[in-house]
CHARMM internal coordinates of N, CA and C (Angstrom, degrees):
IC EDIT
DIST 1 N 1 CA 1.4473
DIST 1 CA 1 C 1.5216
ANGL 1 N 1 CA 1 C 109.38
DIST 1 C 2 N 1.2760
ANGL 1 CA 1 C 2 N 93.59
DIHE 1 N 1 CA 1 C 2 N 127.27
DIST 2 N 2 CA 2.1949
ANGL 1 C 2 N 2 CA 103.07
DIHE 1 CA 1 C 2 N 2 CA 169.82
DIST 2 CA 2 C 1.3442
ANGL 2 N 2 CA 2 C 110.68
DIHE 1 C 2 N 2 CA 2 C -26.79
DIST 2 C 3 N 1.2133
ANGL 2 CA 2 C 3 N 131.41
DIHE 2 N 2 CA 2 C 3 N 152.47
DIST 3 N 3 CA 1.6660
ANGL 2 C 3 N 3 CA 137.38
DIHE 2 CA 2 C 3 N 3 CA 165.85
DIST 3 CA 3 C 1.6153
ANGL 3 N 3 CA 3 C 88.65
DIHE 2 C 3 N 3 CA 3 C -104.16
DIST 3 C 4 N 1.8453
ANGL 3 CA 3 C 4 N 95.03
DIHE 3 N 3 CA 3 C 4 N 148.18
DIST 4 N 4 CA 1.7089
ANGL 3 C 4 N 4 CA 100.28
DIHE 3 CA 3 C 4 N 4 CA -178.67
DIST 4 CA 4 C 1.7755
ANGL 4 N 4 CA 4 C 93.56
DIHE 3 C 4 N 4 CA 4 C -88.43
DIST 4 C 5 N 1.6794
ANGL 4 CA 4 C 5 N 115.98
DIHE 4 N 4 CA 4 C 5 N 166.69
DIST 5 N 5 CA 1.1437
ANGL 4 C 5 N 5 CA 101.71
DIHE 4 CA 4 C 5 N 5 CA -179.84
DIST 5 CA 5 C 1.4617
ANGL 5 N 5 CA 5 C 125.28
DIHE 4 C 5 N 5 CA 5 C -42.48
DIST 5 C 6 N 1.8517
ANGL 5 CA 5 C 6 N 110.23
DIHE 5 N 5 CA 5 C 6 N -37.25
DIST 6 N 6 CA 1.4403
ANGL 5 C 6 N 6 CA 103.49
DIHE 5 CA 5 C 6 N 6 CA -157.49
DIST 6 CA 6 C 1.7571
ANGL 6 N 6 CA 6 C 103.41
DIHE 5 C 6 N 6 CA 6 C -87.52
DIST 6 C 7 N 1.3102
ANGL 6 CA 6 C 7 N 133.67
DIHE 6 N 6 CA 6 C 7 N -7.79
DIST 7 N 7 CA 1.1517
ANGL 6 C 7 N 7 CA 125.83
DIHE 6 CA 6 C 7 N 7 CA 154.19
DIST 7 CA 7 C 1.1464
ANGL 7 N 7 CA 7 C 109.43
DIHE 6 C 7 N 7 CA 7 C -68.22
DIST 7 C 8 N 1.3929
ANGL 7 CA 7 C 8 N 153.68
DIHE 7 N 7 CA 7 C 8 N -35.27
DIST 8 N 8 CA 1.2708
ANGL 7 C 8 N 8 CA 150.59
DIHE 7 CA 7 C 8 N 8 CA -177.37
DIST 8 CA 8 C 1.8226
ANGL 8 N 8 CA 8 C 104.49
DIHE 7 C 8 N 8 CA 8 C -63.89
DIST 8 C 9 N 1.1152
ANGL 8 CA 8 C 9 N 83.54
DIHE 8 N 8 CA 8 C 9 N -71.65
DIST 9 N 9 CA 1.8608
ANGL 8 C 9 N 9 CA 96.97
DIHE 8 CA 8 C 9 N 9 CA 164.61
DIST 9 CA 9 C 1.7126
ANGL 9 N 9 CA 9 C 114.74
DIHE 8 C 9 N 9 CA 9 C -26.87
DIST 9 C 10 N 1.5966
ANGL 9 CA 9 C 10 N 126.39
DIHE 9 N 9 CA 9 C 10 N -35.46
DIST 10 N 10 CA 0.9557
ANGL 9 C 10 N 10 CA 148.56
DIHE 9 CA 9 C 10 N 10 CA -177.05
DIST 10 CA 10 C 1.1775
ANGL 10 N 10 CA 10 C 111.43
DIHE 9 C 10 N 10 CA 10 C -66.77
DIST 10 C 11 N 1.4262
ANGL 10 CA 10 C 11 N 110.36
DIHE 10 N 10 CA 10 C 11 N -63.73
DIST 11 N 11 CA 1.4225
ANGL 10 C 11 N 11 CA 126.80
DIHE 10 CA 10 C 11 N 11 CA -179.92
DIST 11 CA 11 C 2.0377
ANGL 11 N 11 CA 11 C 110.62
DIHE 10 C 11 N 11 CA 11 C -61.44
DIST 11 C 12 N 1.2549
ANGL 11 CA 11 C 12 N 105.99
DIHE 11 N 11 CA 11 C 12 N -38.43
DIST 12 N 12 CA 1.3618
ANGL 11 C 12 N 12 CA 109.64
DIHE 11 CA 11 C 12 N 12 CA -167.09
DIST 12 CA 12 C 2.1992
ANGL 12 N 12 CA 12 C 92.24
DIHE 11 C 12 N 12 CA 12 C -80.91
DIST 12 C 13 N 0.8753
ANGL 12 CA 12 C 13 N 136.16
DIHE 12 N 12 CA 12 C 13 N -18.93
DIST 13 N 13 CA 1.1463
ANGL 12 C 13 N 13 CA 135.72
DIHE 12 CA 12 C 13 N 13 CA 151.15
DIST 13 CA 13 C 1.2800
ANGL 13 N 13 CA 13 C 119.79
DIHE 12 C 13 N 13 CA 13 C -61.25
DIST 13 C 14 N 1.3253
ANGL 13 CA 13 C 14 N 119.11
DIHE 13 N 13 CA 13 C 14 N -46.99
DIST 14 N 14 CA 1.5731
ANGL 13 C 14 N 14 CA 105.36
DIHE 13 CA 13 C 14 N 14 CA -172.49
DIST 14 CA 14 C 1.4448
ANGL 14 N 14 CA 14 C 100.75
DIHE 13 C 14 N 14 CA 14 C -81.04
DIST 14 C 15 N 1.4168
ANGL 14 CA 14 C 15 N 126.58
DIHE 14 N 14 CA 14 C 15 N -12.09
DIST 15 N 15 CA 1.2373
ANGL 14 C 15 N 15 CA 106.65
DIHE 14 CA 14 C 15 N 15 CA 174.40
DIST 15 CA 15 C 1.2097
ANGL 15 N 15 CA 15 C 128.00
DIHE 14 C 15 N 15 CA 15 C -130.88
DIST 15 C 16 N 1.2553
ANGL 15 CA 15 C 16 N 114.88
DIHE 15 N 15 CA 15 C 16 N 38.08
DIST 16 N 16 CA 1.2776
ANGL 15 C 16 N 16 CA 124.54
DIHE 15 CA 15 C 16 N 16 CA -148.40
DIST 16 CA 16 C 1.9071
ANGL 16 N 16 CA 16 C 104.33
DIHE 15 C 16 N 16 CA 16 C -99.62
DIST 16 C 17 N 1.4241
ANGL 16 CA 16 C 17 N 122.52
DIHE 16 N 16 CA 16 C 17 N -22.41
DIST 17 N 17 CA 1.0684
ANGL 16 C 17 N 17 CA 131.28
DIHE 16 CA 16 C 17 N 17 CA -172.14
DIST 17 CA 17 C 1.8999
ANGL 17 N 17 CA 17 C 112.51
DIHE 16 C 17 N 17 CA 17 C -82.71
DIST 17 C 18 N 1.8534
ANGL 17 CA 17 C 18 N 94.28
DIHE 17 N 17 CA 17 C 18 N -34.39
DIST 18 N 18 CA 1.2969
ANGL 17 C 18 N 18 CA 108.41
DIHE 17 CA 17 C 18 N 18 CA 164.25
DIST 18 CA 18 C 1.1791
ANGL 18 N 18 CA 18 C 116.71
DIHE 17 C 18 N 18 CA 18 C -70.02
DIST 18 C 19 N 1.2454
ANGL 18 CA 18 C 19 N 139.55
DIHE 18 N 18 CA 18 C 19 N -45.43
DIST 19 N 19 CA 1.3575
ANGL 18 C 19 N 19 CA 157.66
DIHE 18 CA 18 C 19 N 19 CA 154.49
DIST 19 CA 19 C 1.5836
ANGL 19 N 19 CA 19 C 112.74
DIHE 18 C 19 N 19 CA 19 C -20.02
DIST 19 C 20 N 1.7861
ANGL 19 CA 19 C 20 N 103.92
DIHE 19 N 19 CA 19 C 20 N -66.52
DIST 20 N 20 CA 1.1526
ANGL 19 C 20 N 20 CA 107.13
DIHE 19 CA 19 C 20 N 20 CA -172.15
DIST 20 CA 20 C 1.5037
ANGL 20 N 20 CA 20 C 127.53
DIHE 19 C 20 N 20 CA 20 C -87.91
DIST 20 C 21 N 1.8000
ANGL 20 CA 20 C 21 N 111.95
DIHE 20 N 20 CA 20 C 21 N 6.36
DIST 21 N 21 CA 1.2901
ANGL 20 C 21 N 21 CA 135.62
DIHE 20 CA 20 C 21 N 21 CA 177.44
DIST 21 CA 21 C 1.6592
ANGL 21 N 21 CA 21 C 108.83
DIHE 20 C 21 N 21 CA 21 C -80.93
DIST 21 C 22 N 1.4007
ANGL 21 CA 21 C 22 N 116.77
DIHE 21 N 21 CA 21 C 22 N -6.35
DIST 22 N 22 CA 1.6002
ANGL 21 C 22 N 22 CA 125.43
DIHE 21 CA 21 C 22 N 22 CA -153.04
DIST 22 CA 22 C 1.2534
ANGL 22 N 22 CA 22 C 96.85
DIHE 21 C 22 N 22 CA 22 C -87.46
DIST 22 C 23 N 1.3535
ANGL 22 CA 22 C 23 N 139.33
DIHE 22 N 22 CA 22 C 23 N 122.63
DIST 23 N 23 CA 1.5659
ANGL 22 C 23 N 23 CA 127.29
DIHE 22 CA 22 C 23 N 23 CA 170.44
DIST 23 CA 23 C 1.1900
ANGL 23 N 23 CA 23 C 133.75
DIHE 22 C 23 N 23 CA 23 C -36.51
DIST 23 C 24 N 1.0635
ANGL 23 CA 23 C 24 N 149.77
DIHE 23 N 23 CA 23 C 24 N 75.39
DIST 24 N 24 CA 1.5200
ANGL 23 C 24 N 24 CA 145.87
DIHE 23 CA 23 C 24 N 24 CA 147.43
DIST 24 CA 24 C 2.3183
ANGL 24 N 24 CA 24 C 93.84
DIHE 23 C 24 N 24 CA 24 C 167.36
DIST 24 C 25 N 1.2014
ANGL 24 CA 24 C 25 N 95.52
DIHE 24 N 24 CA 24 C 25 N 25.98
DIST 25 N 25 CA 2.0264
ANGL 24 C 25 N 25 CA 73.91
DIHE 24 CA 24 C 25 N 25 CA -161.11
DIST 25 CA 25 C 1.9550
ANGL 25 N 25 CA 25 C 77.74
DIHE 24 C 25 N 25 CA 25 C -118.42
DIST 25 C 26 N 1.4848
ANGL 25 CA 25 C 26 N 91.30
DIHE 25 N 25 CA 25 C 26 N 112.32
DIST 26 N 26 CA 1.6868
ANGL 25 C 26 N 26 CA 108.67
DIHE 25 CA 25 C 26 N 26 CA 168.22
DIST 26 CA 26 C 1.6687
ANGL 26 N 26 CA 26 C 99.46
DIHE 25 C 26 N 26 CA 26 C -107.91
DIST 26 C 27 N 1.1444
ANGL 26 CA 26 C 27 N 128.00
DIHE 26 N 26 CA 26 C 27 N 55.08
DIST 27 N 27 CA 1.6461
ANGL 26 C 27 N 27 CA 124.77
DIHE 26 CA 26 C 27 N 27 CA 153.53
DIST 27 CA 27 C 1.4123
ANGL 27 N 27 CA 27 C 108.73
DIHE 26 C 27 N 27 CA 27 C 178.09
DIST 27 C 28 N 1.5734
ANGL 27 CA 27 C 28 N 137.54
DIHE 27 N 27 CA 27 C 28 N 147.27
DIST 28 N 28 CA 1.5531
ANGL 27 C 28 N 28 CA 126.82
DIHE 27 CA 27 C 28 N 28 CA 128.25
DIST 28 CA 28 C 1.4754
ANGL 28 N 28 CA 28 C 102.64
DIHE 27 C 28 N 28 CA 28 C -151.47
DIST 28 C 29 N 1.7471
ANGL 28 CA 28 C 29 N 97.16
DIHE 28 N 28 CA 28 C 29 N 147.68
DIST 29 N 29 CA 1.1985
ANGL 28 C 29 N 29 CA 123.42
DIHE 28 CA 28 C 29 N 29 CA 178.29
DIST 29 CA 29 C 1.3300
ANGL 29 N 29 CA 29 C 118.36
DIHE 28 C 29 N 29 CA 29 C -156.07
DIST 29 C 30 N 1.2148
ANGL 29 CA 29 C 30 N 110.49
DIHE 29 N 29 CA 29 C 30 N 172.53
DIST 30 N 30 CA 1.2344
ANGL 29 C 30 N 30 CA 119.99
DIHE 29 CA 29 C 30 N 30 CA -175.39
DIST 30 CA 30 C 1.7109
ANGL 30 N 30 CA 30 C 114.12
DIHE 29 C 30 N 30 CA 30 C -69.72
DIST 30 C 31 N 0.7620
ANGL 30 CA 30 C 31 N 128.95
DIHE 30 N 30 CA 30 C 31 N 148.87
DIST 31 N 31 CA 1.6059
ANGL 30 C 31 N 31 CA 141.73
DIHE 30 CA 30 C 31 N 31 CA 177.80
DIST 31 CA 31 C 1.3808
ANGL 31 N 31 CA 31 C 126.76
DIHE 30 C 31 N 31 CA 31 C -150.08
DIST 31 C 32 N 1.3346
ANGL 31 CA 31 C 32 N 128.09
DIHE 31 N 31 CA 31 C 32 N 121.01
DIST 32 N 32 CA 1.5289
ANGL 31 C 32 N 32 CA 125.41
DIHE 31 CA 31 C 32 N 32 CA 176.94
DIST 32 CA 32 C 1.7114
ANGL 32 N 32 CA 32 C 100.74
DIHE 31 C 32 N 32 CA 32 C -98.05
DIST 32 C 33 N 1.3257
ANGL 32 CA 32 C 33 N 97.11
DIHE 32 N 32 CA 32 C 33 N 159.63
DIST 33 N 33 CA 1.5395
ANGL 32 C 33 N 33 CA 102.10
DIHE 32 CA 32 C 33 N 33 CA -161.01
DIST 33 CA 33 C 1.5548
ANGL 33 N 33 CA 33 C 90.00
DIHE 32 C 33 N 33 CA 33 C -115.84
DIST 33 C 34 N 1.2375
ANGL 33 CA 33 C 34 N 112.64
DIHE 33 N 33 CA 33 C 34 N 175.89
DIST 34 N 34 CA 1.3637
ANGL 33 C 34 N 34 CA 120.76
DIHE 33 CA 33 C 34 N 34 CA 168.82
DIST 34 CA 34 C 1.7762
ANGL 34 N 34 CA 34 C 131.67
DIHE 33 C 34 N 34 CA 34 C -44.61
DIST 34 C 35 N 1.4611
ANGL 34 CA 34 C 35 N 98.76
DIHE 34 N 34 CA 34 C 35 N -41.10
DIST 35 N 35 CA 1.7804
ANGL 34 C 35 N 35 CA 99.98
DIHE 34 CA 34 C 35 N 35 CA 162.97
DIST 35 CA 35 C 1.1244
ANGL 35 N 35 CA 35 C 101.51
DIHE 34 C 35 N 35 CA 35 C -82.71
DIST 35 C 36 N 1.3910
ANGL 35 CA 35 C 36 N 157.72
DIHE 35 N 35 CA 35 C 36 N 20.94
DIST 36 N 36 CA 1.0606
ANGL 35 C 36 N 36 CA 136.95
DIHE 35 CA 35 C 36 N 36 CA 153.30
DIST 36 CA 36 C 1.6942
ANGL 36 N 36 CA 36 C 118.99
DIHE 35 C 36 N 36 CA 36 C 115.81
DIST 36 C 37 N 1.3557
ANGL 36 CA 36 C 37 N 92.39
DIHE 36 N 36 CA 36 C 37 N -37.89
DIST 37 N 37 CA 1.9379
ANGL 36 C 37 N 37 CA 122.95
DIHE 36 CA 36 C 37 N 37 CA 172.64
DIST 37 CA 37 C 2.1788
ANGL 37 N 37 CA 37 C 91.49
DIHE 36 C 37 N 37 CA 37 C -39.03
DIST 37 C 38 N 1.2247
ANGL 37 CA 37 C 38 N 85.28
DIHE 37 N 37 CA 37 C 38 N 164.79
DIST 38 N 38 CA 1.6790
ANGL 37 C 38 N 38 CA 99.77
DIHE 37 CA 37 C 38 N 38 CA -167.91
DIST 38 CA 38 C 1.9648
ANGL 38 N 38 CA 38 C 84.40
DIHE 37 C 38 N 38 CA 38 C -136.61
DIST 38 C 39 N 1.3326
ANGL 38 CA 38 C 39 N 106.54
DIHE 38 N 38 CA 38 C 39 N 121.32
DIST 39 N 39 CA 1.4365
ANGL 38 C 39 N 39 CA 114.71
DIHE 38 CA 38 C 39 N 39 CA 167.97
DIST 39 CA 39 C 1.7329
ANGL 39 N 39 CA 39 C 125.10
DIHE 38 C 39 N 39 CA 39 C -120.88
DIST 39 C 40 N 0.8783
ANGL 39 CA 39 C 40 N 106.32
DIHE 39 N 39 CA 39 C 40 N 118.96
DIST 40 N 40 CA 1.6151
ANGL 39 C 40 N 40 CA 101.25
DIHE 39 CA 39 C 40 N 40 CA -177.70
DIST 40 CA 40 C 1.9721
ANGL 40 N 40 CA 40 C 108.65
DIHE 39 C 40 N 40 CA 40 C -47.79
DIST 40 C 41 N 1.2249
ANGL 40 CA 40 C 41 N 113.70
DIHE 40 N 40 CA 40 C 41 N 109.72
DIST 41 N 41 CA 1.6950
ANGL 40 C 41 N 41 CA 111.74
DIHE 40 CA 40 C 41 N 41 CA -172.89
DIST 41 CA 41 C 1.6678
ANGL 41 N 41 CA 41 C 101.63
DIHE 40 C 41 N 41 CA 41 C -106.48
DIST 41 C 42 N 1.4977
ANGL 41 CA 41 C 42 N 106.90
DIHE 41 N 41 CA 41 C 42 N 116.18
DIST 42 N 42 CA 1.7646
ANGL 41 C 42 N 42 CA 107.56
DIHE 41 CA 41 C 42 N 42 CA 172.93
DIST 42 CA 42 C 1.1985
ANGL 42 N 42 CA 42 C 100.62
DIHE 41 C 42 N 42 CA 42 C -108.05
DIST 42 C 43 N 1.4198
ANGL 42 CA 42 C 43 N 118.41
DIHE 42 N 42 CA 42 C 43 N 132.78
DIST 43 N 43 CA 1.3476
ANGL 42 C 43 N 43 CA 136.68
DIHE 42 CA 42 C 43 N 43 CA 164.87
DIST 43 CA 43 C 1.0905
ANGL 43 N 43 CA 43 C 133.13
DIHE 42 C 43 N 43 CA 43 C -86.90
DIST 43 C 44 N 1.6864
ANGL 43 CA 43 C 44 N 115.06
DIHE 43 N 43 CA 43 C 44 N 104.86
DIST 44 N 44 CA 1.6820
ANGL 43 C 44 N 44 CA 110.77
DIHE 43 CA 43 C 44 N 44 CA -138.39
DIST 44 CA 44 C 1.7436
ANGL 44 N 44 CA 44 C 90.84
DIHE 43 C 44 N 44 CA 44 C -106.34
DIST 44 C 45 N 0.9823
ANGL 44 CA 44 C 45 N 112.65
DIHE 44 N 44 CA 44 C 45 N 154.19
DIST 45 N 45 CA 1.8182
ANGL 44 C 45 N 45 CA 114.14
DIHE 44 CA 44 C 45 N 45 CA 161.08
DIST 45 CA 45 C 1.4799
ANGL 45 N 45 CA 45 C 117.38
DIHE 44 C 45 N 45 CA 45 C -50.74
DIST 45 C 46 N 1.4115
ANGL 45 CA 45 C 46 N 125.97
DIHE 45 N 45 CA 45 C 46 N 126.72
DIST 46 N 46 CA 1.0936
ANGL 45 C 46 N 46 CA 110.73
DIHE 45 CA 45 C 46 N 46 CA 167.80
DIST 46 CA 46 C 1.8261
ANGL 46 N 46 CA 46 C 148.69
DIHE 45 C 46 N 46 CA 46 C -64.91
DIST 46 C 47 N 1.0391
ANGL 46 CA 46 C 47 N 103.60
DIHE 46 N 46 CA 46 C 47 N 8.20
DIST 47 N 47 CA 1.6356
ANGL 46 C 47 N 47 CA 127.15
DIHE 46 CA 46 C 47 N 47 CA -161.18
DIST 47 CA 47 C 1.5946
ANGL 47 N 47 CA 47 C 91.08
DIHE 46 C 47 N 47 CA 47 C -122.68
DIST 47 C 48 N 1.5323
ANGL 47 CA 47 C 48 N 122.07
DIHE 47 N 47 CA 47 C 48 N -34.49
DIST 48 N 48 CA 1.2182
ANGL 47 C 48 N 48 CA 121.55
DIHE 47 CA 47 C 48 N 48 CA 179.47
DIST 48 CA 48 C 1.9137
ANGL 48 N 48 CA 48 C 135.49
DIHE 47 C 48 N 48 CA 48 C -53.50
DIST 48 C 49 N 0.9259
ANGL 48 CA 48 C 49 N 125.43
DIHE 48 N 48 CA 48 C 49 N 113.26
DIST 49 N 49 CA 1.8961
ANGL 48 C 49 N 49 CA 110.88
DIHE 48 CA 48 C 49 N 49 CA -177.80
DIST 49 CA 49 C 1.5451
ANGL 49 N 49 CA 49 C 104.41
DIHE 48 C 49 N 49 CA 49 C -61.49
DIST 49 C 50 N 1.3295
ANGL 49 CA 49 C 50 N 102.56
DIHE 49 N 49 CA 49 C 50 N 148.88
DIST 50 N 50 CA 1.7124
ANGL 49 C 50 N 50 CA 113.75
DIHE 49 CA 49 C 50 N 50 CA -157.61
DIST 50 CA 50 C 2.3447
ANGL 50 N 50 CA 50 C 76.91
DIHE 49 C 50 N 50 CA 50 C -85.69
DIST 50 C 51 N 1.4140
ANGL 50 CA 50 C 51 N 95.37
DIHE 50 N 50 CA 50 C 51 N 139.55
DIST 51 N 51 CA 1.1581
ANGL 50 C 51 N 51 CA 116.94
DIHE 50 CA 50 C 51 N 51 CA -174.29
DIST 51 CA 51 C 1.6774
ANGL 51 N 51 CA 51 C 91.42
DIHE 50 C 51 N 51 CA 51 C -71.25
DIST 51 C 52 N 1.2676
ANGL 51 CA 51 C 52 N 115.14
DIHE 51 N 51 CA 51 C 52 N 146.94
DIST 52 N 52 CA 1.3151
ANGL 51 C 52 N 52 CA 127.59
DIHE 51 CA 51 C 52 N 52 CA 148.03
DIST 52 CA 52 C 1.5563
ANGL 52 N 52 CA 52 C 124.20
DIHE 51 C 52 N 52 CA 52 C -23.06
DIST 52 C 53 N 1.7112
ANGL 52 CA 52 C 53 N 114.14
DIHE 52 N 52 CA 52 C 53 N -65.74
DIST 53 N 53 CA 1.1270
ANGL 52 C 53 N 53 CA 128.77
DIHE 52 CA 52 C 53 N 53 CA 156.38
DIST 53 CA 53 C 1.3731
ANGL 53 N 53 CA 53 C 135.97
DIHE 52 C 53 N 53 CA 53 C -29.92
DIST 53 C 54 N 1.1617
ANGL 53 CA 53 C 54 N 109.45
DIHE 53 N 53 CA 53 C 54 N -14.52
DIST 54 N 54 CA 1.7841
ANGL 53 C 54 N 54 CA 124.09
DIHE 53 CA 53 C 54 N 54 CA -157.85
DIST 54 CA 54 C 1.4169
ANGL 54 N 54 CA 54 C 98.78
DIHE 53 C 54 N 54 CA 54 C -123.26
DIST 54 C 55 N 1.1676
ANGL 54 CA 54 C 55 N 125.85
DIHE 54 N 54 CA 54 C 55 N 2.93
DIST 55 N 55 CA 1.7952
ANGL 54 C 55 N 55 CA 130.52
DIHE 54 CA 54 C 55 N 55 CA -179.15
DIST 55 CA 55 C 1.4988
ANGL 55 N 55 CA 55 C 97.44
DIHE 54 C 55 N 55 CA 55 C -103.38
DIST 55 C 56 N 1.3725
ANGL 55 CA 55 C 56 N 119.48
DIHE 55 N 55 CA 55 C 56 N 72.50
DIST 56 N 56 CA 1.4914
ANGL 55 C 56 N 56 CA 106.08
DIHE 55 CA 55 C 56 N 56 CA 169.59
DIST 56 CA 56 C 1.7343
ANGL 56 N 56 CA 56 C 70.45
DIHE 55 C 56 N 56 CA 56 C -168.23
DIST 56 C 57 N 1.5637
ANGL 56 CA 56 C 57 N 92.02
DIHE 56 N 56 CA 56 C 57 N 146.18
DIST 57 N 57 CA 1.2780
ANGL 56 C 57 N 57 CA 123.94
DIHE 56 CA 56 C 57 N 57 CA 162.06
DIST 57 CA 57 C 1.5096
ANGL 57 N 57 CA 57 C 133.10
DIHE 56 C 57 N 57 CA 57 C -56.53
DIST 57 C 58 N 1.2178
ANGL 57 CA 57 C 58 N 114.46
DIHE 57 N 57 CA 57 C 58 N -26.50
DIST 58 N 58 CA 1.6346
ANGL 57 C 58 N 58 CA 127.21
DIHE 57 CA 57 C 58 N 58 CA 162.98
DIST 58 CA 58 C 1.4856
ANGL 58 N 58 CA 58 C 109.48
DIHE 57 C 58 N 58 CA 58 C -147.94
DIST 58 C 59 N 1.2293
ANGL 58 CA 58 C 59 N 98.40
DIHE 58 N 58 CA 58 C 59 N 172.27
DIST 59 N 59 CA 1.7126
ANGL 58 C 59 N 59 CA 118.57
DIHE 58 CA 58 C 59 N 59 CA 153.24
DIST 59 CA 59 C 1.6040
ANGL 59 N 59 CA 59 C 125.33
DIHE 58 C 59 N 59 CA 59 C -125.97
DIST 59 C 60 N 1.5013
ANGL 59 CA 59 C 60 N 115.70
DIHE 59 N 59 CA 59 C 60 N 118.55
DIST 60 N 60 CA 0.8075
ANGL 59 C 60 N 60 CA 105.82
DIHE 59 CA 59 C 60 N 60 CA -165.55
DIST 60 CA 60 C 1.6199
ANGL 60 N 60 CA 60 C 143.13
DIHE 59 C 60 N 60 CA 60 C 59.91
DIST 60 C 61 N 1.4158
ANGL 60 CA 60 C 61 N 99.49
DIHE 60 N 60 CA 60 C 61 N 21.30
DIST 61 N 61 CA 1.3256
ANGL 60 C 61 N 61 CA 114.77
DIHE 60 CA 60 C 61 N 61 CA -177.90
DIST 61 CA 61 C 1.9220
ANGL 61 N 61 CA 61 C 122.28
DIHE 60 C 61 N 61 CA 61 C 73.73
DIST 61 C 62 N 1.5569
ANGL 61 CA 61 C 62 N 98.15
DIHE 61 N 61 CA 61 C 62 N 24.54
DIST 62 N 62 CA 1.2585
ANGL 61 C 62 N 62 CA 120.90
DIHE 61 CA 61 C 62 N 62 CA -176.66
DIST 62 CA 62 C 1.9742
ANGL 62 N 62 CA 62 C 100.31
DIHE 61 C 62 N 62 CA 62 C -113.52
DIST 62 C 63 N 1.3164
ANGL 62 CA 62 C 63 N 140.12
DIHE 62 N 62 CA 62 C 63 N 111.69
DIST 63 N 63 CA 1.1829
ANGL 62 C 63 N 63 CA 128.17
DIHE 62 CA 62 C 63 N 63 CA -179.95
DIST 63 CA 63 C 1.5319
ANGL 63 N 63 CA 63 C 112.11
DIHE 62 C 63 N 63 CA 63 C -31.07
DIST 63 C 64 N 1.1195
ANGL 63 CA 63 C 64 N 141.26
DIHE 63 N 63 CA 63 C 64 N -178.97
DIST 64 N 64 CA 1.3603
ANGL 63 C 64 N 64 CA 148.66
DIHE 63 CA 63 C 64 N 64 CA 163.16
DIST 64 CA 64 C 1.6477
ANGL 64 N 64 CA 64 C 108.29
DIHE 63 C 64 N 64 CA 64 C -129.60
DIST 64 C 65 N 1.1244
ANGL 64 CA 64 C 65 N 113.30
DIHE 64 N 64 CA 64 C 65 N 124.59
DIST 65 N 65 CA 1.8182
ANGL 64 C 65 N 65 CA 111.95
DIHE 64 CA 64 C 65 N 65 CA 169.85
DIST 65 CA 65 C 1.4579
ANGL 65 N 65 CA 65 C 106.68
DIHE 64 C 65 N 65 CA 65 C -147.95
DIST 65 C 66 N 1.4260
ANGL 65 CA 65 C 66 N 102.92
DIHE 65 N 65 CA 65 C 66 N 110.81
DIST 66 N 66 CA 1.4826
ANGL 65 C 66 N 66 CA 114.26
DIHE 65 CA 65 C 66 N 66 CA 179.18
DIST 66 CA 66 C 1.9581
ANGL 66 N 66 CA 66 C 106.15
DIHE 65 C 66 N 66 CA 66 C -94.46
DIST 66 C 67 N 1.3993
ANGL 66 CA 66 C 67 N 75.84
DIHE 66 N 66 CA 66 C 67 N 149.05
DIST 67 N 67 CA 2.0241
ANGL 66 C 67 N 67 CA 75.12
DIHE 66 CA 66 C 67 N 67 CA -177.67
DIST 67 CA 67 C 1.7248
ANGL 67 N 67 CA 67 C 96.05
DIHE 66 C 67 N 67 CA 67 C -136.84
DIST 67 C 68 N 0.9147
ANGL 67 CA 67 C 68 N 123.36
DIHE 67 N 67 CA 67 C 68 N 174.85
DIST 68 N 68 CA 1.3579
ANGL 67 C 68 N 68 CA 137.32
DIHE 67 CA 67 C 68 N 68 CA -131.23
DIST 68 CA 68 C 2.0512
ANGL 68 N 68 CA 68 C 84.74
DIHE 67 C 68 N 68 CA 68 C -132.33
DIST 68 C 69 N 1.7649
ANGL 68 CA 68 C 69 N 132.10
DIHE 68 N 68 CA 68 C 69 N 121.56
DIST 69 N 69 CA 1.0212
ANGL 68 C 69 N 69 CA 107.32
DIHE 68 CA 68 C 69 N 69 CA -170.33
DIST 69 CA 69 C 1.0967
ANGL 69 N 69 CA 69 C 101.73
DIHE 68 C 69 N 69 CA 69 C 166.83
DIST 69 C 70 N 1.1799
ANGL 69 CA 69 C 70 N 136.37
DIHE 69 N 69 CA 69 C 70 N 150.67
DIST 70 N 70 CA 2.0560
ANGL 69 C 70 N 70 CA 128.88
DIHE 69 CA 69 C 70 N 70 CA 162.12
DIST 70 CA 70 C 1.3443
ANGL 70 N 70 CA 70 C 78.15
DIHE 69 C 70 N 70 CA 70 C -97.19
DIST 70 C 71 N 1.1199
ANGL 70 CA 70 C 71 N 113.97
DIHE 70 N 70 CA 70 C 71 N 132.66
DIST 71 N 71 CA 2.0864
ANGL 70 C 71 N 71 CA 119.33
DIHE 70 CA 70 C 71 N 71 CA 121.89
DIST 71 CA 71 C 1.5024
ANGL 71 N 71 CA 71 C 136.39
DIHE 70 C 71 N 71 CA 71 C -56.07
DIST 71 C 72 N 1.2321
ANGL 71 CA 71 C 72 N 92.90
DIHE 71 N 71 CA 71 C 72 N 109.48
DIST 72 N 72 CA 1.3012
ANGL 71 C 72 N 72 CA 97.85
DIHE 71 CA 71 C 72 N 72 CA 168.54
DIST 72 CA 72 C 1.8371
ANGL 72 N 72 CA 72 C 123.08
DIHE 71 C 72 N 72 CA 72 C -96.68
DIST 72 C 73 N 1.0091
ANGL 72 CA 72 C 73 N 117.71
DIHE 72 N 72 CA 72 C 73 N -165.63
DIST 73 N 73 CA 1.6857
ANGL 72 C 73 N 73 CA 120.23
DIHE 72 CA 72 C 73 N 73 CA -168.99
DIST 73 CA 73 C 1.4023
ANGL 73 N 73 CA 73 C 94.91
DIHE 72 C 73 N 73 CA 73 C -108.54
DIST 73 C 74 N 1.2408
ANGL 73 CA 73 C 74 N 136.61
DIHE 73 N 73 CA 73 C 74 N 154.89
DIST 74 N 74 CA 1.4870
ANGL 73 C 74 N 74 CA 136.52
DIHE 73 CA 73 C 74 N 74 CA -157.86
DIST 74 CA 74 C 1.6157
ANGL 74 N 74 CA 74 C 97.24
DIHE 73 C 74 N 74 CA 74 C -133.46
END
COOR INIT
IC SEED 1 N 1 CA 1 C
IC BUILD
């Protein structure tokens, strides 16, 4: 079953420090996709090797979709 944003939001808090400790990942947040679904999105460096950690289909029962990217501030 879908996570509503603020359970998703939940999940990207509890793990978000682990998340953002991973070599090459400068962002994650919450994101809703076109059906509506809410996926945890980490924004990994592009030059970076995708961490071990980041090869699984969700977190916490939140999808996972890593994209390739620096973050910048909007």
């Amino acid at each position: 079953m879908a996570k509503t944003y603020d359970e998703a939001l939940a999940v990207q808090r509890a793990n978000e420090d682990r998340l953002m400790g991973l070599d090459g990942v400068n962002a994650v947040g919450v994101k809703q996709t076109e059906d509506g679904t809410h996926v945890l999105e980490v924004t990994l460096d592009p030059d970076a090797d995708m961490p071990a950690e980041l090869d699984h289909d969700d977190v916490d029962g939140v999808p996972l979709k890593v994209v390739r990217g620096r973050y910048t501030l909007q």
